[in-house]
Each structure stands twice: as C-alpha cells, then as structure tokens.
C-alpha positions, 0 to 999 in steps of 0.5 A: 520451460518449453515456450512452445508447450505454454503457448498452446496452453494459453491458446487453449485458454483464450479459446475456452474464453470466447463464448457466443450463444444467444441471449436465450442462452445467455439468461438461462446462465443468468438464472444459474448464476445471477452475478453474471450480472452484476454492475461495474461497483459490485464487480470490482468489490467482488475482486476485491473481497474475494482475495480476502483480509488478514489481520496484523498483530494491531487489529489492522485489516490488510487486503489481500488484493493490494498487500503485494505492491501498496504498503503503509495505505491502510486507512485510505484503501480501507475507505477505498473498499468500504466505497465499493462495498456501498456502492455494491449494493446500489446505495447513492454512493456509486452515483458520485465520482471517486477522487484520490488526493495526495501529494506526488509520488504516494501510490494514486495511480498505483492503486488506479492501476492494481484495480485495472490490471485486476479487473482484466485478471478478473473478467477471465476467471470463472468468478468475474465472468461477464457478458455483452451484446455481440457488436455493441461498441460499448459491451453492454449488458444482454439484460438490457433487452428486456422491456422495462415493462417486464422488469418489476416481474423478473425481479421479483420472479427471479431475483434479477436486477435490470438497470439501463437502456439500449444503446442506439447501436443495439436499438437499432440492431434489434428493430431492422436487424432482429425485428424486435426478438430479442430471444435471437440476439447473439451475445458473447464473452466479454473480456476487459482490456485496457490495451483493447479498450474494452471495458477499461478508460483512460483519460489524460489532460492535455493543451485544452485548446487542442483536445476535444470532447469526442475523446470522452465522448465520441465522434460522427464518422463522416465517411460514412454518412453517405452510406447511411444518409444521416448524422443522427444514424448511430451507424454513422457514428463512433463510440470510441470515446473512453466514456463510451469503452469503459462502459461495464469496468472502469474509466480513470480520469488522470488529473481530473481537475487540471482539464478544461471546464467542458470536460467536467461538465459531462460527468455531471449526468453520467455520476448522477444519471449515470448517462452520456450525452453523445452526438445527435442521441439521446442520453445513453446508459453508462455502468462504470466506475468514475475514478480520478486523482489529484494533488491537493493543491489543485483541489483546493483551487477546485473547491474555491471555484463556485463553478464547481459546486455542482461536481463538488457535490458528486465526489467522494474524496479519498485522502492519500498521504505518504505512509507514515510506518517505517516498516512499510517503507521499507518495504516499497523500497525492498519492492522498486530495487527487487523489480530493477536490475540492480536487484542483484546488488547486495544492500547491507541490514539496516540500510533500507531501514536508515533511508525509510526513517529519514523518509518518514521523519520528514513526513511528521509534524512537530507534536505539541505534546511536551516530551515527544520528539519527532523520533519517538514519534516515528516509533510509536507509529510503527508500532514501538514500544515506547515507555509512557505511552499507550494505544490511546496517546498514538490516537492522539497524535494522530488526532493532532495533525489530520493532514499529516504525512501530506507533506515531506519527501516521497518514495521517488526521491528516496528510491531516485537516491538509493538508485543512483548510489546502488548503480555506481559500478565501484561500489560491492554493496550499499550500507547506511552510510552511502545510503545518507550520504546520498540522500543528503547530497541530493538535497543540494539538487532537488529542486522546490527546497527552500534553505530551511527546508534544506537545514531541517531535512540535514538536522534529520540526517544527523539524527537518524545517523545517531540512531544508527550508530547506536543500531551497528554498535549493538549489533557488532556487540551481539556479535561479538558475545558468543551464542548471544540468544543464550545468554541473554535468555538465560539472563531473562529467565532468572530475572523473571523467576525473581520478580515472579516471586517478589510479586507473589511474596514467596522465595526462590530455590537456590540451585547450588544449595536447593535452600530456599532465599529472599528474590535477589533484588540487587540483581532486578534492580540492576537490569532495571536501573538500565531503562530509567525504573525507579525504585517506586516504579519497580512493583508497577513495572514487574507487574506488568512484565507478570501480565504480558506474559500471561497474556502471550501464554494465552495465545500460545506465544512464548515470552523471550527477551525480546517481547518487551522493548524496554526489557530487551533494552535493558538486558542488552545493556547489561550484557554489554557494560563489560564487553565494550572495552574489547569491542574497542581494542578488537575493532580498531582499523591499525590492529596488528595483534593476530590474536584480535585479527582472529576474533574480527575475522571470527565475528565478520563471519559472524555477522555474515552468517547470523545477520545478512552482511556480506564481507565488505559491508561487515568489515565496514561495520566493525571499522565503523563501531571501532571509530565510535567506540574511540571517540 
C-alpha cells in the first residue's frame, strides 16, 4: 500500500466535502433533491433501508445495516427500524424518546453506536448528503429562513416540508448581519461527527451534585459579556450543549434513568415540542433523535415513581434480551476473538458452539409444558428439527415467558472466560473441553451468584458436556467411515426408492435380477426403529418424508440425508451400529498395534482436512471418544 498515495486520496475527498454557496444556491439544490432536507427521524431510516433486507430460511428479515456486528436481536431491531420508519413520515412517534431496555452486556450501546458510526458514513455519501447555516453553532437547517408565512405556499408549490425556528445565533446574524436577505446567507456542507461534535450528542451520568445542566443545555460565556454588554445576547452565549450539538443527528442519553431529576425535565419540551429551554432565550427548535438505554431494574424503580408519569408517557420502550439462537451466539463470539489478538489462535469445531449453548441455556426458562426440557427447547429456538413439534409450539413457548432471555449469563462473561483460557501461552488451541472447563472455574468468581444459581448453571455444564460427547463421538465415527457422504446417501436413496413405492402401492425393480418385488420393508423399519417410529406411525412418517421432498424440489433444492433431522439421526445411527467396536480399539491412548496407529493417523488427517481440527485438538479428540467408548 502506498500511505502517501491513499492520503492524497482522502484529501481529495474531505475537499469535494466542503461545499459553501448561499442559501439561493442551496434551494435550488433543494428543489432537485428534496431529501437534502429531510429530518433527523427520516435520515437515519434512509440509512437504515438503503442497506437493504435479506430474508432467512424462516421468513425472518435481517437488516443489513446491522447483520455485520448485532446477532440473535431480530424482533428488538425489527421494532427499532419500524420506530424510524413512523417516525420518517412525521407521525407523533418521533416526538417521544427512545429507551433500549436489557440486561448488561445484550448490545444497547452496540446498536446506539452502529446508528452514530452510520450516521457519520452517511452525511459523507451523496445520499446522506445534508446542509447547514454557515456559523450556526447548532448546523440547523437554511430552510429555516424562510418566513412561516411562506410556508404553506412552498409546500404546496414544491413539495417541500419546513418545520423550525432560527436559532437566536442566526436571527440575529441575519437582521444586523444580512439586513433581513436571507437569499445571501452563506450556508455549507455539514459533515456529522461525534469526535467534532457535530450533529451527534453524548450524555454520561455522573455525581449529580457535581454536574450542571449546561452540559446539556449550554452556558453564557462570561468573557464576553463586555464585548457584547449583555447576557441575553445569543453572541454571549455558548451552545455547547449536547442538546444543542446534536441538533440534526442524534443525541445518546447513556443511562438515561440514573441522572438527577433536572436532567429529565428538560427533555419533557424537546420530545414534545421538540424545543430547548436554553439561558435568558426563548425556546429554541431542536431536530434530533432522543435515544437512551437502561437495565430494567432502574426502569422498574422509574415507572414506580409518580414524578415520572410525564416523561413515562413520552418513551417508546424497546425491549433488549440476551439472544436466545445458538447459532447467533456463535457468532458474537467468532466476531469479539476475530477483532482481538488472539484471532491467530486455533479454536477447535465445536468449541464456540459448546460455549453458546451453555450461554443460552442459562438464559431460558423452565417450560411448563410436560416433555420439553430446556435442551429441546434451545434447539427448537435455533431452529431444529425436534420430533413432535411444530412452528406453532415454538410460538408457544415463547408466548409462555415474555420476558425471557432478560436474565442468565451474558456475552461478557462468556467471551471474558474463552479469553483468558485462549491467552495462556501453553495452550495450541481451544477445544470444548478447556472452553467448560473455563466457563465453570469462572463460576466460583463471579461475583452476584447465589450457591443455587451456582448449582444450576454447573447442572448446565454437565449437560451441555453430554451433548457434546455425543457430537465428537459421531464426528470421529464419520471419520472414521471412509467417504462417509457416499454411503449414507446411498443408504438414503434406497430408503426413499422403498417408501416411495410403499405409499404409492407398486413394487421396486430389483437391480440384480431386474424383477420387480414388494418395497423391502424390513430394511425401512430398520432405519426407522433408530428414531423411536412406531409401527402405526410409519405410513405417517414416510409420507411426510414424500412431501418435503416435493417441497424442496419446488424450489430447486435437493433432498439429501441431512434435510430431515430425524432421518439423518437414524441413517447415522445405523451406519455406526457395526462401527463402534473398532472406534474403540483404534482410539484407545495405549495402542501399540502400527496397524491401529496407521488408521488413527489416517483419520486424525481426516478430521484435519475434512472438519477443521488441527493436529493437536484432533488427536484430543480421538483419546476423548476412545475414553467414552471405554466406559
């Protein structure tokens, strides 16, 4: 890379971003483009929408804007954008205050930061494009010149929207400054920024007797009260505030409910009104985009206060609980060791997967339902097959406990644990055993834990321990069976030739003698018996095999052995019955045979290749398996 060469690239870039013209100029841009204009609401959906939807396998929308760093948040960011998308059209939403609730650690601030980080990508693009008075200290909008009384007809003449008030900076500007032609006020490119507090606010809490209003609102600056011989001069005044900064983007409230009661009164006009109250002024407009986050514990205590009816009527609550997808935990922990040092570290298949299961697990509650274990209930959710349950029962769960996922263990903890076991310099790479191992020593220091939260998340350990000595010791079995994918498939298609034709009453051709026979019903009754299919169950059973075929065939996918759960469970099973004797000889640890050594080293390669181990960890594994299969 030439640094010389990509930094007069981004000069170039930064100068074709710096646009000053008059506010003749800049209406006719309007006229062009009219969403030059838009307000703070309509802007961040635009960025939002603009990146686009995809659908999954469910019918579940994932937004792309978010799909890179937010996993397992669906339903909370689907009411996120369905927010600024009412908001985008001007409807009374947009007037109330945002509030994500959640418990510590379940990506709040995450999604408060991919909207500011966006919004400063956005306003350099063409599309996010937005202007501002030049020397306004809130970069409000040029339209704002224009008297109300002219509003009604350029709406109406050009389809433009005008909403607010000249700050008293520009009202000023523009009767000593301009005398009054507002067709010559300079106006300019306005670029958002957090780091140059422009167009983005951040508010922290702090010692309440310590912090003043003015950091939200404001302050005079007394040095220049003799310049200007008065405190109620808007000259004499700073606009520094984050209310006043984060005018056209967006102002993020940290723990908005933790903060003095003084704090929480001035956002009553600017939600409503969409006002500040700043100084010796009158009310000044403010287009931003209020949003905050809070654990529900504090909002609880909130909305219990009768002080607080007020701003409790002017909050949308969106509620934020830990993910509850195995396969989206996953994936927030691939992203925190990916973005690390210790990305360079090999972690073994099934690691992250073992960790994101006792994560989740600790998450879900017991279901009331007779039969469902919190295991098959961690599957379902994932989007498992389970036998005897439909789409319909997994709304039901979920129905059963609305504030699931609110309580358990979160990310941090989890990624806290892989990361101290993944930095010990002895260890070659991180299989599922160090991973529980670690989760479970940290259980003895984590603060907060009572000793039968302690018991139960160590029951979860043991249990998502047998899940994965039940995932290894297939693995190792599959490697074990030379061209695995072959066989069974082959096992599949003569299982389907049979069924098709029990259903259909007609016979088979036999390929040996080309007759034609009865379908073997000893050999489908012998895959079947592995998954618990009885016999008045089988015509049932096959048939629905018969139509998800069809099904998948309509949309152009192919049926293999994997497509339905419990088939693959019992095709598997069947390979395996004959195969676990020599699993067991072969991958004993005192195995002196060079014979037996040859086909470890044979499959060790093969999980290698095939399956993502390295040749620590896949030796591991076959001592692993070989100690189950001892027992």
């Amino acid at each position: 890379m030439d640094l010389w060469e990509r930094l007069r690239e981004y000069q170039q870039r930064e100068q074709q971003l710096s646009w000053h013209g008059t506010f003749r100029e800049y209406f006719e841009r309007v006229i062009q483009d009219p969403r030059l204009c838009r307000l703070s609401h309509a802007r961040i959906y635009d960025m939002v929408a603009e990146q686009g939807i995809e659908w999954d396998d469910t019918g579940q929308k994932h937004y792309r804007f978010f799909t890179r760093e937010l996993f397992g948040l669906q339903e909370a960011l689907d009411q996120l954008v369905e927010y600024f998308q009412s908001a985008a059209q001007r409807l009374e939403v947009r007037k109330r205050i945002l509030l994500l609730m959640g418990p510590v650690g379940g990506g709040k601030s995450t999604v408060v930061t991919l909207l500011k980080r966006g919004l400063e990508r956005y306003s350099r693009t063409n599309q996010g494009a937005l202007y501002g008075l030049e020397g306004c200290p809130m970069h409000e909008e040029p339209l704002h010149l224009i008297p109300p009384t002219l509003r009604e007809d350029i709406y109406q003449e050009y389809g433009i929207y005008v909403e607010g008030e000249l700050c008293p900076v520009c009202r000023k500007r523009l009767t000593e400054e301009f005398r009054g032609s507002i067709e010559e006020f300079p106006v300019e490119r306005v670029v958002l920024s957090e780091m140059n507090r422009v167009g983005i606010g951040t508010f922290s809490p702090s010692d309440p007797k310590s912090q003043d209003i003015s950091e939200l609102t404001g302050s005079i600056d007394f040095a220049t009260i003799g310049q200007y011989g008065s405190e109620s001069d808007p000259r004499a005044y700073r606009f520094d505030g984050e209310l006043n900064i984060a005018n056209r983007g967006l102002m993020e409230f940290i723990e908005m409910l933790k903060v003095d009661e003084k704090f929480l009164y001035g956002l009553l006009s600017l939600s409503q009104e969409q006002q500040i109250k700043t100084g010796r002024y009158a009310m000044i407009y403010a287009d931003e985009v209020l949003i905050s986050h809070t654990n529900e514990a504090e909002y609880q205590q909130f909305i219990q206060n009768k002080k607080n009816e007020a701003l409790r009527d002017r909050i949308i609550l969106i509620r934020m609980p830990y993910n509850l997808r195995v396969s989206d935990e996953v994936k927030i922990y691939d992203k925190l060791i990916r973005e690390s040092a210790l990305r360079r570290v090999h972690i073994a298949p099934h690691t992250l997967q073992i960790a994101s299961m006792f994560a989740v697990l600790s998450r879900l509650k017991e279901s009331k339902r007779s039969g469902v274990t919190l295991l098959k209930k961690l599957k379902l959710y994932d989007g498992q097959f389970v036998d005897g349950f439909t789409e319909a029962d997994i709304r039901s769960l979920k129905d059963e406990w609305p504030d699931e996922g609110m309580t358990g263990l979160s990310p941090r903890y989890v990624i806290n644990r892989l990361s101290l076991a993944l930095g010990k310099s002895h260890v070659p790479c991180l299989n599922p055993l160090d991973a529980l191992r670690a989760l479970k020593d940290g259980l003895g220091q984590q603060n907060g834990f009572t000793a039968q939260t302690r018991e139960s998340l160590l029951n979860l350990i043991y249990e998502v321990r047998r899940e994965y000595d039940e995932l290894v010791t297939l693995e190792v079995q599959k490697a074990f069976m030379y061209s695995f994918e072959d066989t069974a498939q082959m096992l599949l298609n003569t299982y389907l030739d049979n069924i098709d034709a029990y259903v259909n009453h007609r016979k088979i051709m036999d390929p040996l003698t080309d007759e034609e026979i009865e379908p073997d019903e000893m050999l489908m009754r012998s895959i079947e018996e592995y998954i618990g299919v009885s016999e008045n169950a089988k015509r049932p059973f096959r048939e629905e095999i018969l139509i998800r075929i069809s099904t998948l065939s309509r949309r152009g996918q192919h049926f293999d052995y994997r497509s339905h759960p419990g088939l693959q469970t019992a095709i598997e099973a069947k390979l395996f019955t004959n195969l676990k004797d020599i699993v067991k000889i072969t991958t004993s640890a005192n195995v002196t045979d060079p014979a037996q050594e040859k086909k470890r080293n044979e499959v060790a390669e093969r999980l290698i290749n095939d399956h993502g181990y390295c040749s620590h960890c896949s030796h591991a594994a076959l001592q692993y398996v070989g100690h189950l299969l001892g027992r």
